[in-house]
TORVEXTOR-489836 format. One record per residue (C-alpha): residue number from 1; x, y, z. Coordinates in Angstrom, 3 decimals. Layout:
     k         c1         c2         c3
   NUM          X          Y          Z
...
***
This chain:
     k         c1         c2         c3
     1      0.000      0.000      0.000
     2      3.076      2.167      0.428
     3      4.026      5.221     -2.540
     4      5.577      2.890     -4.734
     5      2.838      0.235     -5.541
     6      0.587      2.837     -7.042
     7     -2.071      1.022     -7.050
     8     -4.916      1.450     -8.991
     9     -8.751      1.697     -8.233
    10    -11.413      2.233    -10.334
    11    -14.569      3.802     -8.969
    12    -17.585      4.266    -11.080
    13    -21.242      5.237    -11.795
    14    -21.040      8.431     -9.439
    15    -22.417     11.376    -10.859
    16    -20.157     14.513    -10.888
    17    -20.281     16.013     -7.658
    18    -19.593     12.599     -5.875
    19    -17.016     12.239     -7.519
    20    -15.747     15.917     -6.641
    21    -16.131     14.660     -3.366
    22    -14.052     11.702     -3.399
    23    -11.445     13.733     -5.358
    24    -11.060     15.951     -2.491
    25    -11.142     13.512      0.117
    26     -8.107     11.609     -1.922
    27     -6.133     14.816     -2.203
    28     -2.927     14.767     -3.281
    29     -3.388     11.675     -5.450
    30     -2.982     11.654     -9.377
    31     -6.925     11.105    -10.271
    32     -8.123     10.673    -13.715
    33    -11.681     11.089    -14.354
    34    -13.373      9.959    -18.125
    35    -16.836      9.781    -19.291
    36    -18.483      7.700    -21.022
    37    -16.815      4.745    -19.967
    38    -16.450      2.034    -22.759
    39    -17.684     -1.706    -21.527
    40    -17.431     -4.745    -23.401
    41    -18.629     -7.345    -21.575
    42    -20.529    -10.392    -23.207
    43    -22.935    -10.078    -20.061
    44    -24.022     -7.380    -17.796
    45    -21.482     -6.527    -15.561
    46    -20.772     -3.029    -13.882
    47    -17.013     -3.752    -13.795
    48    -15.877     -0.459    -15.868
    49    -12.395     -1.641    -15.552
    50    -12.721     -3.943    -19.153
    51     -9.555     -5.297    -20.982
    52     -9.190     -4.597    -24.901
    53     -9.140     -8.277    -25.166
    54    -12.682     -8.912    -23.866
    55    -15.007    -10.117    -26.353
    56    -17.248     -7.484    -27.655
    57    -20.780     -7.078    -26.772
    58    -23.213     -5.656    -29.101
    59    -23.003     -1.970    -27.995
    60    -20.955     -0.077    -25.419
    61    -22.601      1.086    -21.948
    62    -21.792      4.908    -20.430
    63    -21.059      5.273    -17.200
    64    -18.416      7.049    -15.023
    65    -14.795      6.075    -13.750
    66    -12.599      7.663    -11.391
    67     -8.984      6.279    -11.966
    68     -7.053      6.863     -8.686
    69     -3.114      6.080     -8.434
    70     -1.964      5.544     -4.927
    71      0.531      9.267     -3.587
    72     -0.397     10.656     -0.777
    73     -3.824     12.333      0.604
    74     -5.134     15.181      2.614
    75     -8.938     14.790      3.665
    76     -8.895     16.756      6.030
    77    -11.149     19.720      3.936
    78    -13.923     17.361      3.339
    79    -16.806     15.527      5.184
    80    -15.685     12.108      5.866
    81    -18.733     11.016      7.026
    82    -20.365     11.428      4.362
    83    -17.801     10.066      1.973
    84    -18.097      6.940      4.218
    85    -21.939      6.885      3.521
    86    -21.352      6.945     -0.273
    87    -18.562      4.674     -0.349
    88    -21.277      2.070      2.274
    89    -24.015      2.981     -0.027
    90    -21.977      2.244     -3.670
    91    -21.170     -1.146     -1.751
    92    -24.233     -2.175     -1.258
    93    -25.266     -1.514     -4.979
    94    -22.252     -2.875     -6.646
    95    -20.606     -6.180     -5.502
    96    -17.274     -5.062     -8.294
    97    -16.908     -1.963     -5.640
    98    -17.591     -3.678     -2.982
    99    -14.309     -5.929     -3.768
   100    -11.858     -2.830     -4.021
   101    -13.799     -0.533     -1.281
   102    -11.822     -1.700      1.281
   103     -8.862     -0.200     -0.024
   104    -10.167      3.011     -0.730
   105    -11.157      2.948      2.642
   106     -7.661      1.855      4.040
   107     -6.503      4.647      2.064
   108     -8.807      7.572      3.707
   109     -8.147      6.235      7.446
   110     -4.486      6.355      6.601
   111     -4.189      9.563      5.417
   112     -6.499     10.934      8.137
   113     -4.120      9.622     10.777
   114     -1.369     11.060      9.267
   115     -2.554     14.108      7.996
   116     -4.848     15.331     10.988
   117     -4.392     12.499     13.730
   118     -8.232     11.970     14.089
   119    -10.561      8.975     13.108
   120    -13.732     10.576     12.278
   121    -13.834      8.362      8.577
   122    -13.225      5.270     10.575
   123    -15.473      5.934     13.063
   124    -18.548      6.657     10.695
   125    -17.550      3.602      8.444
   126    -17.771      1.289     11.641
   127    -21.050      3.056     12.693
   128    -22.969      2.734      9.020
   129    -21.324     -1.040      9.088
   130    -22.915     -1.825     12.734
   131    -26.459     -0.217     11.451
   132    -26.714     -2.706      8.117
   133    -25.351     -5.358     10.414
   134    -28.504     -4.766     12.746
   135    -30.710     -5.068      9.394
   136    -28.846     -7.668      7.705
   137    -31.912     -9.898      8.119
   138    -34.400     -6.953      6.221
   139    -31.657     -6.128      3.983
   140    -31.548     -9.956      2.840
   141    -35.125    -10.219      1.961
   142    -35.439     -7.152      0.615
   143    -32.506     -7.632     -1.632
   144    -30.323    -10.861     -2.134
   145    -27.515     -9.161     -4.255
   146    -27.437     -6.167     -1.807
   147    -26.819     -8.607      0.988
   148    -24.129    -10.522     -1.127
   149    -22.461     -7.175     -1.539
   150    -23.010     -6.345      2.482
   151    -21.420     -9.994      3.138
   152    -18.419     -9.246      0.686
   153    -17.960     -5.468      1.554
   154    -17.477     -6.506      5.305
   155    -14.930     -9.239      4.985
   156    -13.353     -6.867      2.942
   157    -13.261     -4.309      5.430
   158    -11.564     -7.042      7.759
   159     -9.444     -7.496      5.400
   160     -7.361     -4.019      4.881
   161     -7.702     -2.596      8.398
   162     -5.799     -3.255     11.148
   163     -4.847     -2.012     14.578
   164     -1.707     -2.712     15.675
   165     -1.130     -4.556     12.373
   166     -3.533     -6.758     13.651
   167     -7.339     -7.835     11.958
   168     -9.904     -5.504     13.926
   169    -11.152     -7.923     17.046
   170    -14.733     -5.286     16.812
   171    -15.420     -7.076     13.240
   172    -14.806    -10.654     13.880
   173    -17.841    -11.512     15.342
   174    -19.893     -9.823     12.826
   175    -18.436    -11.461      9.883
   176    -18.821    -14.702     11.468
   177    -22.265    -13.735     11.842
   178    -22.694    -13.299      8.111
   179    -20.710    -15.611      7.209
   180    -22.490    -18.454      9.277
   181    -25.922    -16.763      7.468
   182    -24.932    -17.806      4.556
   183    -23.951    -21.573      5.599
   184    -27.419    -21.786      6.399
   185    -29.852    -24.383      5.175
   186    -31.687    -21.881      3.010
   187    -28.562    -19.971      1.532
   188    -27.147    -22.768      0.378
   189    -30.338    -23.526     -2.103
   190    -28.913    -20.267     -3.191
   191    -25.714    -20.829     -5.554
   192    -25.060    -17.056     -5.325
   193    -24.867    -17.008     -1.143
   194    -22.358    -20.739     -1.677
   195    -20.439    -18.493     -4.112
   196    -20.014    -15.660     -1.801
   197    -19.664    -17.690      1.141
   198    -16.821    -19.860     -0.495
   199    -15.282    -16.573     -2.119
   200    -14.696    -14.676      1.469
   201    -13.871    -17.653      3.144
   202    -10.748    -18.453      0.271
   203     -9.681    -14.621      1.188
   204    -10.231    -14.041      4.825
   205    -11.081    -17.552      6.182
   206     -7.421    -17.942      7.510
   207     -7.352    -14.994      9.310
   208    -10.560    -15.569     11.103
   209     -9.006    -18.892     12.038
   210     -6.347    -17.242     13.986
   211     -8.765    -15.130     15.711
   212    -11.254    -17.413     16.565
   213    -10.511    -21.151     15.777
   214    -13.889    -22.481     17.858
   215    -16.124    -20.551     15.478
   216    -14.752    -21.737     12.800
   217    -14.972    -25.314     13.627
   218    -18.464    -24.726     14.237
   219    -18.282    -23.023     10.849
   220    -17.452    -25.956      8.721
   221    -19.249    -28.262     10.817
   222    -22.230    -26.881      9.278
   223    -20.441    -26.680      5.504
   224    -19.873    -30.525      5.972
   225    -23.291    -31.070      7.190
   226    -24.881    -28.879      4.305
   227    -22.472    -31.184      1.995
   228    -23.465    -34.399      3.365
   229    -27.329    -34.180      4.594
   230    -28.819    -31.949      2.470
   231    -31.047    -32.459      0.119
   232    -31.671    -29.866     -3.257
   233    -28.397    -28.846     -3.637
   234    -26.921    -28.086     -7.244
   235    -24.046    -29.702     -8.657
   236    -22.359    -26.161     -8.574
   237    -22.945    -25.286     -4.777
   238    -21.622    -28.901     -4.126
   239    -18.708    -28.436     -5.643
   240    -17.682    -25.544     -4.202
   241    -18.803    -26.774     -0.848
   242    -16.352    -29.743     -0.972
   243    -13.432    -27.424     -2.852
   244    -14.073    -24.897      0.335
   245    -13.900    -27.970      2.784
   246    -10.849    -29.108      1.190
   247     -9.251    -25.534      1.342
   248     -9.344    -25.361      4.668
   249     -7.802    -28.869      5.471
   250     -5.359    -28.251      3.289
   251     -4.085    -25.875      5.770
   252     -5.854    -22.969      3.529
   253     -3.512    -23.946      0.365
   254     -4.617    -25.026     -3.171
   255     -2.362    -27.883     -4.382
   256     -2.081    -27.550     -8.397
   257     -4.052    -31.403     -8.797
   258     -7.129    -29.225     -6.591
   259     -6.883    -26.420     -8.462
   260     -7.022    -28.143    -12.075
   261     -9.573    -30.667    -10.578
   262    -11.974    -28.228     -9.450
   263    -11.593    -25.178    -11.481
   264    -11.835    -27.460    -14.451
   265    -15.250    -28.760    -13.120
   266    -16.421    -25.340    -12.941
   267    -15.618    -24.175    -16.336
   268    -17.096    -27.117    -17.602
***
């Protein structure tokens, strides 16, 4: 994350003055703005970050990107709340942002500490996380993809911050929480919850481990009995089930045979 990696986020569909917003609060930084943003996807996707090597589709979609390279950053002329309420609220709309938010988000709490030594971004991101948590029940039958984006906009979260170089002990209850949700009987009808499920536990699921070994046993005791007992599953959510299982007694490693084995299953 340091000056040299540069790394690159894309953040799109905000209109103009969002985006004036976010500019601001990444101050400092080298940020590249374009619209319309070209899309060639073969299905609908809101991933504005396309390759030239994609195959086309039969038209291009607009929308807007923000291109931000990793310097520095100065929020401290901007309201971070509410940047933290757009960046939740994109989240929850978009599961491609939700996948890179919690880098952005690394990146604002960072430069807040540094440049003004308060936590005001952090504080409001925790709050608006605690308030969907609360809901995550209403937000799940009101939407399935906006919980899906919740679930992986969380772990994500877990993921980047740190205190004390350490995974934030506040969030590991809550995305056990969600993540035990979705390793319930009626989520796992649903390939999309197995997918997301299997998906944060292949990027986080080690970590948790460390923090909390006894809830993850209790975890995958409920993955094997999903496997094994019950009934309606597809092929798909199977599969992954048993790659996930595997993962994890594999000490969290893919061995090349796995990889080609089930990955190959997949495509096919």
């Amino acid at each position: 994350m340091g000056e040299t990696g540069k790394e690159e986020y894309k953040i799109q569909s905000f209109d103009s003055e969002t985006q004036k917003l976010l500019k601001t609060a990444l101050k400092g930084q080298q940020v590249f703005v374009s619209s319309p943003a070209m899309c060639s996807c073969t299905r609908p996707c809101t991933d504005l970050g396309c390759f030239p090597d994609t195959p086309k589709q039969s038209g291009p979609r607009e929308g807007w990107v923000l291109t931000v390279f990793l310097l520095s950053a100065d929020p401290s002329n901007v309201d971070l709340e509410k940047v933290a309420n757009i960046i939740v609220d994109q989240s929850l709309k978009d599961c491609v942002f939700s996948k890179e938010a919690g880098r952005i988000c690394y990146t604002i709490i960072q430069a807040e500490s540094k440049q003004v030594g308060q936590s005001i971004f952090r504080r409001s991101l925790l709050n608006r996380l605690q308030q969907e948590y609360k809901d995550r029940e209403e937000l799940r039958t009101r939407s399935l993809q906006a919980w899906i984006c919740y679930v992986t906009f969380i772990c994500n979260i877990f993921d980047y911050l740190r205190v004390n170089n350490m995974p934030m002990m506040a969030l590991v209850n809550p995305v056990y929480d969600c993540l035990f949700r979705l390793a319930q009987p009626d989520s796992l009808q649903k390939e999309e919850e197995v997918d997301c499920l299997v998906l944060q536990l292949h990027r986080i699921g080690e970590q948790l481990e460390k923090m909390n070994s006894q809830r993850m046993d209790e975890l995958f005791s409920l993955l094997r009995d999903g496997f094994l007992l019950q009934e309606g599953l597809s092929s798909l959510s199977q599969l992954l089930l048993l790659e996930i299982i595997e993962f994890r007694a594999a000490d969290w490693k893919m061995t090349d045979a796995a990889q080609k084995y089930y990955y190959s299953e997949v495509t096919d």
